[in-house]
C-alpha positions in Angstrom: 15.0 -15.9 -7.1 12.4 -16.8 -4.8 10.5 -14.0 -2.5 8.1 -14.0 0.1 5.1 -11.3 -0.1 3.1 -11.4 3.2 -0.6 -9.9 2.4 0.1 -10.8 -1.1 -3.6 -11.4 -1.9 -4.5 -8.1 -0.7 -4.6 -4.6 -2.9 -1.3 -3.4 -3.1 0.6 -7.0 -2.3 -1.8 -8.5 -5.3 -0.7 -5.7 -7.9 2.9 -6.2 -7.1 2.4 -10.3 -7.1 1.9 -9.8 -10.4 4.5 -7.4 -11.6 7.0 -9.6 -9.8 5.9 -12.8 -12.1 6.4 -10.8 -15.3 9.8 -10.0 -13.7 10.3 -13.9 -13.4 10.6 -14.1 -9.8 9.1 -16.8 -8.3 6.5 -15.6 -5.3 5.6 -17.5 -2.7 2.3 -15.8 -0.7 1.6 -15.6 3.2 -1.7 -14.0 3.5 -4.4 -14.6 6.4 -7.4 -13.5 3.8 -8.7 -11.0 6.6 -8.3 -8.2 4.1 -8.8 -10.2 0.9 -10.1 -12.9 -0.7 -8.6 -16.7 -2.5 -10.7 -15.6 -5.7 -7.7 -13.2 -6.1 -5.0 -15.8 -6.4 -6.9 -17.4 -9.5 -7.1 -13.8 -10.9 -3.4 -13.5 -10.8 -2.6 -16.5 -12.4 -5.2 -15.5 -15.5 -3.3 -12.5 -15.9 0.2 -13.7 -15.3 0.1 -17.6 -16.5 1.5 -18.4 -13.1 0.5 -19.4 -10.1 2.1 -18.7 -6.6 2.8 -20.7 -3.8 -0.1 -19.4 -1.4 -0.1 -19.9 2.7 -3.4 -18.7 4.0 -2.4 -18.5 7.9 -1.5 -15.1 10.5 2.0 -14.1 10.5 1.8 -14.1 14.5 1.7 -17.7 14.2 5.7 -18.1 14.0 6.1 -21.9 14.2 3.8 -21.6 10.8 6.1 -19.2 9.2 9.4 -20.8 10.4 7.9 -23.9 8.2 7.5 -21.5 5.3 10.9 -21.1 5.0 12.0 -24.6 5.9 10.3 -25.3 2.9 11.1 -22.4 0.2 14.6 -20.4 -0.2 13.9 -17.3 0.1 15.6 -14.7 -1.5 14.2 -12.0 0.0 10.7 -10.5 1.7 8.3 -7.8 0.9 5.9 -7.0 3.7 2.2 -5.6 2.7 1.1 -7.7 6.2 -0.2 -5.0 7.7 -3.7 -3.5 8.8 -4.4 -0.4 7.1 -7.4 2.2 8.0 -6.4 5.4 9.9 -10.0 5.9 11.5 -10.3 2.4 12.5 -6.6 2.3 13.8 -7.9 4.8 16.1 -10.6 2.6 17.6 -8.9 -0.4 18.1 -4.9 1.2 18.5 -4.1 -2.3 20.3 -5.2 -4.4 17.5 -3.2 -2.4 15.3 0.1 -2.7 17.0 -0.2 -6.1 17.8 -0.9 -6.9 14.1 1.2 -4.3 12.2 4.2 -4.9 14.9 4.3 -8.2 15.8 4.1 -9.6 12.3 7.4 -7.7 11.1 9.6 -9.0 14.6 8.7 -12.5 13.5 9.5 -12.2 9.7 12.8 -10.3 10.4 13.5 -13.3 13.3 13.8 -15.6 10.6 15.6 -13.3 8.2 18.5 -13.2 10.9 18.1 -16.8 11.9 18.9 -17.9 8.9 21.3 -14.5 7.4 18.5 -13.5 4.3 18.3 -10.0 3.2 16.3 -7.7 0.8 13.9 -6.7 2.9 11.3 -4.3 1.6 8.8 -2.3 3.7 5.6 -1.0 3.4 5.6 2.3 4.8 3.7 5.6 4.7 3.6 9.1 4.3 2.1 9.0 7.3 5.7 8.9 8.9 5.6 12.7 8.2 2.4 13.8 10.6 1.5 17.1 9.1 4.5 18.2 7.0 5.5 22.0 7.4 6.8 21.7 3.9 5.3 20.3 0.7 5.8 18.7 -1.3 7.4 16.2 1.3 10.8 14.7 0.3 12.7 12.1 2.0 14.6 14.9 4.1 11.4 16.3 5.7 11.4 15.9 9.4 9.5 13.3 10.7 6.5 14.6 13.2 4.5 11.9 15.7 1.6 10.6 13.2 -2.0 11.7 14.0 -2.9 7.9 14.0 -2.1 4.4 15.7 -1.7 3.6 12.0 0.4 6.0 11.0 2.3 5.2 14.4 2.9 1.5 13.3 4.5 2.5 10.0 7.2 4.9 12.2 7.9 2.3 14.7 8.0 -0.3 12.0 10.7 1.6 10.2 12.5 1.8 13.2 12.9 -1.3 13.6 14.1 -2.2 10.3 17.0 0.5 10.4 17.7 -1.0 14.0 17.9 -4.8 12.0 19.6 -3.4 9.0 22.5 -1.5 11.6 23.1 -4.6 14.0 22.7 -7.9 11.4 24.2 -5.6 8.2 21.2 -6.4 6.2 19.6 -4.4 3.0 16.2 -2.9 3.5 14.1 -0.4 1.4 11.6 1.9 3.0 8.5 3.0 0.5 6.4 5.4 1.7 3.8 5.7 -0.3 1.1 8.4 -0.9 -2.3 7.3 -1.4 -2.7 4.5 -4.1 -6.1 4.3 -6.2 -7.1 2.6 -9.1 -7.1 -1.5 -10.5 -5.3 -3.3 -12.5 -6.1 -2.8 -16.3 -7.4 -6.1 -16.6 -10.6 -5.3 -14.5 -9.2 -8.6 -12.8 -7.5 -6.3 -9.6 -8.6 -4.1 -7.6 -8.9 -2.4 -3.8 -11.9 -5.0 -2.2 -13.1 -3.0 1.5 -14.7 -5.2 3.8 -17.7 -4.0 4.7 -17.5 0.0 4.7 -14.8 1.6 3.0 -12.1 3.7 4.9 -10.5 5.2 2.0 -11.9 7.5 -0.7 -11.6 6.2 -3.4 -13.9 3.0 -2.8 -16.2 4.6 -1.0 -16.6 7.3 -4.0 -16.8 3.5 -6.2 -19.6 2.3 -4.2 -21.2 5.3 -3.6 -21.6 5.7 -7.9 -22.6 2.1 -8.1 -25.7 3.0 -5.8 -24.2 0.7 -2.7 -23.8 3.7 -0.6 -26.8 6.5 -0.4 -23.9 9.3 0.0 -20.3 10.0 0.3 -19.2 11.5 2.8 -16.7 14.0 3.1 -14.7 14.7 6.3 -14.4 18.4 6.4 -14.5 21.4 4.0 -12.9 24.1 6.5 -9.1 22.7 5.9 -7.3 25.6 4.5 -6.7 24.1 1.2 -8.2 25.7 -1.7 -11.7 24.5 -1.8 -11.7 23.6 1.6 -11.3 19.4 1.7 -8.2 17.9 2.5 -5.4 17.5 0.1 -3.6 14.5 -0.9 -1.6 12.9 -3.4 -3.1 9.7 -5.9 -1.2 7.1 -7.3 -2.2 4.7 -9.6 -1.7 1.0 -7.9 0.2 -0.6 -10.8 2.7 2.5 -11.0 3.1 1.6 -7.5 3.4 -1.9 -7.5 6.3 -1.7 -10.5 8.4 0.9 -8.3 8.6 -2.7 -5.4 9.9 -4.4 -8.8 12.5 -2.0 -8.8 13.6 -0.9 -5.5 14.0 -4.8 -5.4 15.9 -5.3 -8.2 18.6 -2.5 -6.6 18.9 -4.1 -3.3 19.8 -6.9 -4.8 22.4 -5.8 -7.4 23.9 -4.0 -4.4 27.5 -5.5 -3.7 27.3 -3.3 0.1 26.6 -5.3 3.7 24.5 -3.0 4.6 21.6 -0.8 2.7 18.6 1.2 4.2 17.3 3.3 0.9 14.3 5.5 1.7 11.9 6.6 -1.3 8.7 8.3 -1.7 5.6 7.4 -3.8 3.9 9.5 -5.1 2.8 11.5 -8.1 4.2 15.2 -7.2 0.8 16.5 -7.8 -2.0 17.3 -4.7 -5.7 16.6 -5.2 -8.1 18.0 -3.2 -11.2 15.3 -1.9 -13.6 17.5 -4.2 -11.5 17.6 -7.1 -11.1 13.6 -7.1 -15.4 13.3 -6.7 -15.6 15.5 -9.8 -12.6 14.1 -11.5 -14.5 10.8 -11.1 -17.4 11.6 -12.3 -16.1 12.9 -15.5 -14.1 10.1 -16.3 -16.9 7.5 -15.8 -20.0 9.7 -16.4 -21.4 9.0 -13.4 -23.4 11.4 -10.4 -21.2 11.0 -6.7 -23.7 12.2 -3.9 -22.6 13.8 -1.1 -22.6 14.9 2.8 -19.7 17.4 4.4 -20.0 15.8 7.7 -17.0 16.8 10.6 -13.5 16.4 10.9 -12.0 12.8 10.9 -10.0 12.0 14.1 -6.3 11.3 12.6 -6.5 13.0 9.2 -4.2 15.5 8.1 -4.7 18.6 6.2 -2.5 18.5 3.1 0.4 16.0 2.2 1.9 15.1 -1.6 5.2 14.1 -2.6 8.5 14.5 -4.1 9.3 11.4 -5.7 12.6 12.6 -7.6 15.1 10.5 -5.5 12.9 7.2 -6.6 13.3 8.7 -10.1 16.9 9.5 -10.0 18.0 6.3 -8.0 15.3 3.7 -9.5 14.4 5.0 -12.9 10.8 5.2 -11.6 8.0 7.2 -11.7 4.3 7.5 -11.7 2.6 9.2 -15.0 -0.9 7.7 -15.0 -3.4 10.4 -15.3 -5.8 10.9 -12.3 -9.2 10.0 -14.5 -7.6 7.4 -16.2 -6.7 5.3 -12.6 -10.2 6.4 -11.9 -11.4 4.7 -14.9 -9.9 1.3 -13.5 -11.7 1.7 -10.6 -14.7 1.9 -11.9 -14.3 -1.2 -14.2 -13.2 -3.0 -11.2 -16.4 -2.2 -9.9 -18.1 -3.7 -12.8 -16.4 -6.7 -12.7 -17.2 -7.7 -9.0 -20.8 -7.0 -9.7 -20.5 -9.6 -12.4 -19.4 -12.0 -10.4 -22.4 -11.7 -7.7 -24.6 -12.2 -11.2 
């Protein structure tokens, strides 16, 4: 079977690129390399032995697209095409809808043109705003996110329970929690443009002497040492449960599906705890700065992932320090290549 992955070259989409090949699908890529780089399509085929099909073009370029699948049959899509920074989505809101939004309507166009299904989403816990609850499950009431970004994931959900419902189609919703870590082979790994927006990178580059200082949005959240709380999952955990939430979409014998999982590890980690959890596990020094608040963040938010356990046979069991381990040999290994 044959199935599209839009931002396949990017950190998440790259991971599961790869797990799908062991899985012996055959991948074809649409990715624009705004948020990645080709380099990554040659590291995928070292680790795998094969090479995808890769379109370097934007997804809001439909008459592109419609010749993607003129020329492949595809079996079914899952969408990683999707800008991803909560403090940036709050400078430039417009970007982010046009980009996260737009891209999705013209994918599932062409899914209804031409009757595919097996549609998986990218989604976040986001969707949740500040739960009241934790850990969150799949029942928790949604809230309006903090963020444009967070925004984009809601709406984008929407939208696919509004396809599923009028063209009886099979999606699957993953909302993840906050992935971290490479791939084992030091060949993967999360590569920010310019200045990192998530933690773990910037705590990366900040060890590697690239940044003077971390800094850390907050320490008066009501959490237990005073720095927001959330909930790390290792990448290639990740990556395997879009393997499988793929696999029972299409074993399904029903018209219509909309499953709904979350991601996540069950466990919360405090910002402070993963500096110093970091630190231990590649004997390194992480300097520093509590600077304010972050426009968009949230206080606290970590998972109950027993419904992907129980319906999927998933779940995510690598150790903080050792997905922090990766990470740092990531870092490594892109230094090597500026050598």
């Amino acid at each position: 079977m044959t199935i599209l992955v839009t931002g396949g070259l990017g950190y998440i989409g790259s991971h599961t690129v790869v797990e799908l090949l062991n899985s012996n699908f055959e991948v074809v890529i649409v990715d624009d390399l705004s948020n990645s780089e080709r380099f990554i399509l040659n590291n995928i085929e070292e680790i795998t032995g094969k090479k995808p099909i890769f379109y370097p073009f934007d997804l809001k370029r439909k008459e592109l697209l419609n010749q993607v699948f003129d020329a492949h049959q595809i079996d079914g899509c899952i969408n990683f095409a999707a800008y991803k920074a909560v403090g940036e989505s709050q400078e430039k809101p417009l970007d982010y809808y046009e980009n996260n939004l737009f891209t999705l309507i013209n994918i599932l166009q062409e899914f209804k043109v031409r009757n595919i299904s097996n549609f998986i989403f990218s989604s976040s816990c986001t969707v949740y705003g500040q739960a009241d609850v934790q850990p969150i499950d799949e029942s928790t009431p949604m809230k309006t996110p903090e963020s444009s970004y967070g925004k984009t994931k809601q709406m984008g959900e929407e939208i696919l329970k509004d396809f599923a419902e009028a063209h009886h189609r099979k999606v699957s919703l993953l909302r993840y929690f906050n992935p971290i870590g490479a791939h084992p082979s030091a060949k993967l790994g999360e590569l920010p443009l310019g200045i990192p927006n998530n933690l773990v990178p910037y705590v990366t580059q900040t060890a590697s002497g690239i940044r003077e200082k971390l800094n850390i949005w907050g320490n008066d959240y009501p959490t237990e040492d005073g720095t927001a709380v959330r909930d790390y999952i290792y990448v290639v955990d990740l990556a395997k449960a879009h393997v499988q939430a793929l696999q029972k979409l299409i074993s399904s014998g029903e018209e219509k599906v909309i499953d709904i999982y979350n991601l996540g590890t069950g466990k919360g980690s405090s910002v402070l705890e993963v500096v110093q959890a970091y630190e231990r596990a590649n004997g390194v020094e992480v300097p520093y700065q509590i600077c304010d608040r972050r426009a968009g963040d949230i206080t606290i938010a970590y998972a109950n992932a027993n419904k992907a356990e129980r319906e999927l046979g998933w779940k995510a069991d690598t150790p903080l320090e050792e997905a922090l381990r990766t990470t740092w040999q990531w870092q490594k290994y892109l230094e090597s290549r500026e050598v």
